[in-house]
C-alpha positions as CSV (number, residue, x, y, z in Angstrom):
1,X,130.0,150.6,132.4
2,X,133.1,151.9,131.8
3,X,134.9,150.0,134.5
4,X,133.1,146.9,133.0
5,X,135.1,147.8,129.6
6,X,138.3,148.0,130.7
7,X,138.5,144.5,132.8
8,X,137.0,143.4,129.8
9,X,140.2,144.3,128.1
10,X,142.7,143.4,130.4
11,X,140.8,139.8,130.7
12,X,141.5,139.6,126.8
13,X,145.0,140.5,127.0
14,X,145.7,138.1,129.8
15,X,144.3,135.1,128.1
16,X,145.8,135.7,124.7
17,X,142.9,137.1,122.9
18,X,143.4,139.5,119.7
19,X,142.5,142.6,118.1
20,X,142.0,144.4,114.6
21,X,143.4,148.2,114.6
22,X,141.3,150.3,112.9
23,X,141.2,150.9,108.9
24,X,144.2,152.6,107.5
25,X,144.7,153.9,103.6
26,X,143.1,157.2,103.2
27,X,144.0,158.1,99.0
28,X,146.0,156.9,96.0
29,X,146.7,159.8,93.7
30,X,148.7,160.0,90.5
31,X,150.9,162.6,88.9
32,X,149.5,162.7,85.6
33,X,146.0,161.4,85.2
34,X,146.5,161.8,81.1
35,X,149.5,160.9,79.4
36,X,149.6,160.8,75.9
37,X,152.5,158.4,74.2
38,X,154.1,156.8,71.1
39,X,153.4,153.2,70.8
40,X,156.6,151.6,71.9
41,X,157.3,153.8,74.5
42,X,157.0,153.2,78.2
43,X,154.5,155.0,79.8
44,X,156.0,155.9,83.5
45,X,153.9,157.7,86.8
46,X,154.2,158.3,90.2
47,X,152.0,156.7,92.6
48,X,151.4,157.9,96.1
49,X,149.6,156.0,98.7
50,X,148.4,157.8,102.2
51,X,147.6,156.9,105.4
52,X,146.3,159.4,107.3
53,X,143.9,157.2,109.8
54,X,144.5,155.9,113.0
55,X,145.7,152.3,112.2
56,X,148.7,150.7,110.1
57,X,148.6,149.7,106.1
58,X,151.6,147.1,106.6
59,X,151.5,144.8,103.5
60,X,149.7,147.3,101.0
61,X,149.6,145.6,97.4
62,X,149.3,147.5,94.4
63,X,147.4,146.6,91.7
64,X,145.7,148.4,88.2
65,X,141.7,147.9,87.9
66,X,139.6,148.4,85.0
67,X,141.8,147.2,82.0
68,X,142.9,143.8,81.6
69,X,145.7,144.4,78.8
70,X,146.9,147.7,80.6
71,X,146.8,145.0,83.5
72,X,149.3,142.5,81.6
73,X,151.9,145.2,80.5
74,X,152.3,147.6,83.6
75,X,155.3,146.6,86.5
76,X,154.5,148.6,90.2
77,X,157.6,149.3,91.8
78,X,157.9,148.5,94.9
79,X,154.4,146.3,94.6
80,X,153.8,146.0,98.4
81,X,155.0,148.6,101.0
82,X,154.1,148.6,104.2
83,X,152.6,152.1,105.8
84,X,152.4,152.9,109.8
85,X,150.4,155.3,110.6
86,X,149.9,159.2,109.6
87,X,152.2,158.3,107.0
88,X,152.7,158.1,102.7
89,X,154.4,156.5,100.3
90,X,155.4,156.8,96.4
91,X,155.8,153.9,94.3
92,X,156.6,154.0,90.5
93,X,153.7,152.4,87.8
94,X,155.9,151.7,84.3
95,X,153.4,150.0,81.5
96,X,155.3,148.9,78.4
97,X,153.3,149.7,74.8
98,X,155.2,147.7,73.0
99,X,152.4,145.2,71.9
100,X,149.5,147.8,73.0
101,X,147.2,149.1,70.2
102,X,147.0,152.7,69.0
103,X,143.6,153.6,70.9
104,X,143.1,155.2,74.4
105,X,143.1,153.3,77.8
106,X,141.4,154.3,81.2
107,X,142.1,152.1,84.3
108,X,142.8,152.7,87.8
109,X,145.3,152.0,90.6
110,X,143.9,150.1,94.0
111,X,146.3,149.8,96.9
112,X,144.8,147.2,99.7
113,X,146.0,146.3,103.1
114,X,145.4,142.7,104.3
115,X,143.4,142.6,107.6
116,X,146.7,141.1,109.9
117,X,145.8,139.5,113.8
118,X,147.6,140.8,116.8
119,X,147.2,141.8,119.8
120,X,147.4,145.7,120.4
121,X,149.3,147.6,117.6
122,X,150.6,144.5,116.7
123,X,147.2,143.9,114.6
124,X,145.4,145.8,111.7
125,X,142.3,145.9,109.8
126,X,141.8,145.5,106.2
127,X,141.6,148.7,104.2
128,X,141.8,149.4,100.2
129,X,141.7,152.7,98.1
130,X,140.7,153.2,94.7
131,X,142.5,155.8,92.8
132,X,140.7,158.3,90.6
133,X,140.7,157.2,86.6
134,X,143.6,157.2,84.7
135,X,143.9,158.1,80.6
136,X,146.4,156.3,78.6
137,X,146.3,157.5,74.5
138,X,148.9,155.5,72.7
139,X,149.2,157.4,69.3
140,X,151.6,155.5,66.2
141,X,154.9,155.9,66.5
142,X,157.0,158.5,64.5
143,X,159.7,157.4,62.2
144,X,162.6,159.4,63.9
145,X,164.8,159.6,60.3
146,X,161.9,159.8,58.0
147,X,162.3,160.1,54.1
148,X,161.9,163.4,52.7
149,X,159.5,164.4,50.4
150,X,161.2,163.9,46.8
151,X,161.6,167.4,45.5
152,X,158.9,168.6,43.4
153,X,160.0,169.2,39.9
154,X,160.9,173.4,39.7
155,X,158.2,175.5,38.4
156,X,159.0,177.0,35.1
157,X,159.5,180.7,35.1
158,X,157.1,182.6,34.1
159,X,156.7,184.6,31.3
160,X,157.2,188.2,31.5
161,X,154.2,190.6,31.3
162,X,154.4,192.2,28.1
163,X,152.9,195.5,28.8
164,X,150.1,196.7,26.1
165,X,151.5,200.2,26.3
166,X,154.7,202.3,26.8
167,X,154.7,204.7,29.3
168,X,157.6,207.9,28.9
169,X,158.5,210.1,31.4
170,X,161.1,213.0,30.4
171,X,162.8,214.5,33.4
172,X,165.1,217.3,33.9
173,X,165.2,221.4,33.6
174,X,165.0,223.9,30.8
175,X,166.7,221.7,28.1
176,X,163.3,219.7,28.9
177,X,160.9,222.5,29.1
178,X,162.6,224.1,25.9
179,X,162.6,227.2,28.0
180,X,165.5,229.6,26.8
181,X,167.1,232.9,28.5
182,X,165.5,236.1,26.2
183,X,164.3,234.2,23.2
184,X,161.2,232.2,23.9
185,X,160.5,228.6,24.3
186,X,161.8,225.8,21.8
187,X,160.5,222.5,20.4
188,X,162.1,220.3,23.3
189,X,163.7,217.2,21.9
190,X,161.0,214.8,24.6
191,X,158.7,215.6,22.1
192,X,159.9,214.4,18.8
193,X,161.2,211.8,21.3
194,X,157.7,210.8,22.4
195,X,156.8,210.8,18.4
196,X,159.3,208.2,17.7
197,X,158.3,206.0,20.4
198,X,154.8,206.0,19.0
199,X,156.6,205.2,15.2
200,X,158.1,202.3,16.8
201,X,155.5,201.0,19.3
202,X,152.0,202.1,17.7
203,X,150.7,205.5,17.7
204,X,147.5,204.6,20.7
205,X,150.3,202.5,22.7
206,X,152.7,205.2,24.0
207,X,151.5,207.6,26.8
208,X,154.0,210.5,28.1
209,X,154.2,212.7,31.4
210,X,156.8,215.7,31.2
211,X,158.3,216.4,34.6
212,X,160.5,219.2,33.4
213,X,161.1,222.3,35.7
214,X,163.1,225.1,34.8
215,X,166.3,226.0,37.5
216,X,166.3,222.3,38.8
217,X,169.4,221.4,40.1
218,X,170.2,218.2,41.4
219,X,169.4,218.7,44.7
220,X,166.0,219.9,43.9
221,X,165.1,216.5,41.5
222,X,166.1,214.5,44.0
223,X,164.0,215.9,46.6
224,X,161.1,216.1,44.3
225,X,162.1,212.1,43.4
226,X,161.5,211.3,47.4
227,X,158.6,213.3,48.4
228,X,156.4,214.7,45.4
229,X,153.8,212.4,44.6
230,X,153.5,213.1,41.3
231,X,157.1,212.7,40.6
232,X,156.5,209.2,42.5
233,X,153.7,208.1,40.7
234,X,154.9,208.6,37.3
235,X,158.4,207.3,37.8
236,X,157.0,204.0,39.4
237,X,154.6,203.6,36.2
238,X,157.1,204.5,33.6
239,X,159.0,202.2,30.9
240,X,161.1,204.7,29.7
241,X,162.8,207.9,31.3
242,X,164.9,210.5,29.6
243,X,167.1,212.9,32.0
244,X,168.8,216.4,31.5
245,X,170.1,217.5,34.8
246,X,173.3,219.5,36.3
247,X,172.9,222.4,34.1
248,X,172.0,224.6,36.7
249,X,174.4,223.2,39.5
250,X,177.6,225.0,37.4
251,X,175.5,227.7,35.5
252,X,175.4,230.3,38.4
253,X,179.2,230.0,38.3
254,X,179.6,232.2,35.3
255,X,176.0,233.7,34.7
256,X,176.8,236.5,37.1
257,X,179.5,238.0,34.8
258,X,176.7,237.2,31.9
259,X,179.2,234.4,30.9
260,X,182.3,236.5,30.5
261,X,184.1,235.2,33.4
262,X,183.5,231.7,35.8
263,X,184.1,231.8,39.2
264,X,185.6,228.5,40.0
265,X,184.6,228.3,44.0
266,X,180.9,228.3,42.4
267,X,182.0,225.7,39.9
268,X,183.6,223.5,42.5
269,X,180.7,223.7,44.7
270,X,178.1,222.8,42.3
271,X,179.8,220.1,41.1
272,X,180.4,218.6,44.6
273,X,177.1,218.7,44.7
274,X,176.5,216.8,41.5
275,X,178.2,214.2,42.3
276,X,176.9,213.2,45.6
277,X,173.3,213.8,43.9
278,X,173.2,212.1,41.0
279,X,173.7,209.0,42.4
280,X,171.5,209.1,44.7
281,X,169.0,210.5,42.1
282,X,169.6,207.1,39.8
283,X,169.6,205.1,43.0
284,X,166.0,206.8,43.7
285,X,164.6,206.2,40.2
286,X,165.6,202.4,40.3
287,X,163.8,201.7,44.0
288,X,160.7,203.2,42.5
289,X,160.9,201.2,39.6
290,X,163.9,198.7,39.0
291,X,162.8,197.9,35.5
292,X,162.6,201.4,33.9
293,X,164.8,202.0,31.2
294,X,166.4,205.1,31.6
295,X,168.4,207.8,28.7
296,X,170.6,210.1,30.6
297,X,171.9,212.9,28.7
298,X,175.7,214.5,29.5
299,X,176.2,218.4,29.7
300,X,177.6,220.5,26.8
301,X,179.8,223.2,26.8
302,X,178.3,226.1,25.5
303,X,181.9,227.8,24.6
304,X,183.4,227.4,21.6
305,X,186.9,224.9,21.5
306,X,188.4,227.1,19.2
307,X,188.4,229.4,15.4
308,X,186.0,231.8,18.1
309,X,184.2,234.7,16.1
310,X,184.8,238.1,16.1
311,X,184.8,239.6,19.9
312,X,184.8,236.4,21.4
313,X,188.4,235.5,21.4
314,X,188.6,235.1,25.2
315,X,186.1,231.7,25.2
316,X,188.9,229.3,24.6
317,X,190.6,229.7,28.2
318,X,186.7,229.9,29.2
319,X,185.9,226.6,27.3
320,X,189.0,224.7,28.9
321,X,188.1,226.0,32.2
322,X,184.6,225.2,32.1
323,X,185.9,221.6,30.6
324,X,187.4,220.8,34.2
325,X,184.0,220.8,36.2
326,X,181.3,220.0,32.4
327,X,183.4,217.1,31.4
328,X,185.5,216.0,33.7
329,X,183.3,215.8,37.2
330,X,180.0,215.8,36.3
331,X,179.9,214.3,32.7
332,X,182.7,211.7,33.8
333,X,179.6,210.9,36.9
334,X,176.7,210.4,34.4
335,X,179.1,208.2,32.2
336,X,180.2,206.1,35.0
337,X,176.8,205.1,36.6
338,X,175.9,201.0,36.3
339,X,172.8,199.5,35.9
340,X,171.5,197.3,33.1
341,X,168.5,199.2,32.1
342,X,170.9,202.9,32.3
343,X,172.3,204.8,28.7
344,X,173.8,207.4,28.0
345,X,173.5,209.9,25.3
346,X,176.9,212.0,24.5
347,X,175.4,215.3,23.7
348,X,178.5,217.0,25.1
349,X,181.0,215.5,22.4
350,X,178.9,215.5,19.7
351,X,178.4,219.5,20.1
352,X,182.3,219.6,20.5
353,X,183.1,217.6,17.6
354,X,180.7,219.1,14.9
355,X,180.4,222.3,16.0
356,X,182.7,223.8,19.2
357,X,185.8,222.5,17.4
358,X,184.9,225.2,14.7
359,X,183.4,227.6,16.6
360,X,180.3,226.7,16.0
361,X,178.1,226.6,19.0
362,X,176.1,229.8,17.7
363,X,174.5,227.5,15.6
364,X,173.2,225.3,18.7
365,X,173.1,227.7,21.0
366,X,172.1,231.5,21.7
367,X,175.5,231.7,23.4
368,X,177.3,233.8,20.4
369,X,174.7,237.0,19.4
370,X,176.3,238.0,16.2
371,X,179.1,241.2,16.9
372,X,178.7,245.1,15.8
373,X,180.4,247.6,17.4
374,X,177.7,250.0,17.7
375,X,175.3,246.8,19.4
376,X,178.1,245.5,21.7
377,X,176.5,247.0,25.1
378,X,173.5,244.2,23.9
379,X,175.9,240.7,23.3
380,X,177.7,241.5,26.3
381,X,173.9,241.1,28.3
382,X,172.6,238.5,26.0
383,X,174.5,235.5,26.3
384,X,172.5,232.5,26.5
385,X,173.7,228.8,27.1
386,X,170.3,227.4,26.4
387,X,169.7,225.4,23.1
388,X,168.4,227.1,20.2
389,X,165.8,224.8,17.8
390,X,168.5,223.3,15.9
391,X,169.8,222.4,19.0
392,X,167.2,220.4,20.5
393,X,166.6,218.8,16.9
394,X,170.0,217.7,17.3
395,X,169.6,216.4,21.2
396,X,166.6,214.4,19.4
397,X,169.0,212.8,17.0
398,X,171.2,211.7,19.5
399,X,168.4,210.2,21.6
400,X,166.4,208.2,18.9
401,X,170.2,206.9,17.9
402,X,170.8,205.3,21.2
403,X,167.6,204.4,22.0
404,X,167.4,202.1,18.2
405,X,170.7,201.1,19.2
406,X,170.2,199.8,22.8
407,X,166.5,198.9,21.9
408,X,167.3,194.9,21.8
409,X,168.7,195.5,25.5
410,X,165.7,196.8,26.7
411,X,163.8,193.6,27.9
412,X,161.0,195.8,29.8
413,X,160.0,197.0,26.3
414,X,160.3,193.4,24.9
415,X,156.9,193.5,22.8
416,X,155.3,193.7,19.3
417,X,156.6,196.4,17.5
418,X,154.1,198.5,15.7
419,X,154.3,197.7,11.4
């Protein structure tokens, strides 16, 4: 039989007859199966054709199936290519949107080899290959300079919230506690304070929290200003804050000696400290509460200017010593600190002017027991710096002046006064 075959073929070959290799395409594939596109833009793919049979694919047109209008607006290039065999081939599908409309298109791509007569290799059966479906969603074009949105018109600002009640918080050391040396606790001036705030606002719409501690310098507010809670809370919900503080950084400078002598290395020390605290103490207050108004009070000097009573006569060097560090660091600091909602109340030259300029301060103070010989063992212990009653009734004064003063300034407080 098989001898029978192959005269068979070598009878064809001799007398001129033909023969068809066998079929050849094997896949179409494309690179992007779903392409999504602005309408006016040219959709582009990849399109590669195999032949991994036996026989050749010379010839191969390519053409779309399935859509009509995708049909009419695509361009293959090149359209026919010719494939031997074992081999592949990439030709490029471009399909114009211009006049497409904005929906989604599925087609396909068919490559198809003619059948082609010849004798041995010369000749080729006909072969054809559907490609898998292919998406095209043309979406509406974007304006590439599109018109902003007009502005809208600004939204008026709104008004402020007038609070229904006054919150005051008094702040400091003994001159707020009314706590004294030897002789008792006074009348603190936060209280009549507090009184005149419930003249002026209505007697059910002022509330008050007293933070005073005796001894507190400034290093010991300020940590009690970052990291006590309660300090914290009622500094963040106050409206108004009245402050007494550096006493105690210069009072250890002279109450060794029982205020006979001042030791000027203490002074200097507690002064540096002052002002590198306070500072940070009004820096403190304000990022808990940046709308608080706040009264700071300066330091007095407890000596007497001048015209000193009997067995005193030494207190005016001590009052111009004590000046330098009172009045001139730490009062100069609490004077010099900016913020809208920040006042200051000059305790320290009031008290010079009415009453240390005439040697006076006895009647402010417990700072001058009254001299006898045979008691002089007992003023030399007894000196006290701390304000007697008349002196935190005159710390009151100074306080409601500047705060009827300044009150206009005050937006925070900004509502009906009481009748």
């Amino acid at each position: 039989m098989r001898k029978a075959l192959s005269v068979l073929l070598i009878l064809m070959l001799i007398f001129g007859m033909t023969v068809s290799a066998f079929a050849a395409i094997s896949n179409v594939t494309v690179d992007q199966s779903v392409k999504t596109i602005s309408k006016g833009e040219t959709a582009s793919y990849v399109i590669t054709i195999t032949n991994d049979n036996g026989g050749n694919a010379r010839e191969t047109m390519l053409s779309l199936e399935g859509n009509a209008v995708i049909k009419e607006v695509s361009t293959f290039t090149p359209q026919i290519i010719d494939l031997s065999r074992n081999s592949s081939a990439q030709v490029t599908l471009t399909i114009d949107t211009e006049t497409l409309t904005e929906v989604e298109y599925s087609f396909q791509v068919k490559a198809e080899a003619p059948e082609i007569q010849g004798r041995g290799n010369a000749g080729q059966s006909a072969s054809s290959f559907i490609s898998e479906e292919i998406i095209l969603k043309v979406h509406a074009a974007t304006d590439p300079d599109p018109e902003p949105d007009p502005e809208p018109d600004p939204e008026p600002d709104p008004e402020p919230e007038i609070p229904t009640t006054v919150h005051y918080v008094a702040i400091g050391d003994s001159l707020v506690t009314g706590s004294t040396g030897i002789s008792g606790t006074m009348t603190s001036y936060v209280h009549g304070f507090f009184t005149h705030l419930q003249s002026v606002y209505g007697t059910d719409d002022v509330t008050r929290s007293i933070l005073g501690s005796d001894g507190d310098t400034t290093g010991i507010l300020l940590d009690k200003l970052m990291n006590d809670p309660a300090y914290i809370s009622e500094v963040e919900k106050a409206d108004i804050i009245t402050l007494s503080i550096g006493g105690n950084n210069i009072m250890p400078a002279a109450r060794d000696s029982s205020f006979w002598e001042i030791d000027e290395a203490l002074a200097q020390s507690g002064t540096e400290n002052f002002e590198e605290e306070y500072t940070q103490i009004m820096e403190q207050i304000y990022a808990l509460n940046s709308d608080v108004t706040v009264i700071a009070t300066t330091l007095y000097n407890p000596y007497n200017k001048s015209n000193q009573p009997r067995g005193y006569s030494g207190d005016t060097e001590l009052h111009i010593t004590a000046e330098k560090y009172i009045n001139e660091v730490i009062n100069t600091v609490i004077r010099e600190y900016q913020n809208d909602t920040y006042h200051v109340v000059d305790t320290h030259g009031f008290f010079i002017e009415n009453y240390g300029t005439s040697g006076k301060m006895g009647d402010v103070t417990f700072f001058y027991p009254r001299y006898v010989w045979y008691t002089w063992w007992y003023v030399q212990l007894t000196r006290d710096p701390h304000l007697n009653q008349r002196g935190q009734d005159e710390m009151l004064k100074l306080h409601i002046d500047v705060f009827n003063s300044e009150m206009s300034t005050m937006t925070n407080l900004s509502f009906q006064i009481a009748a």
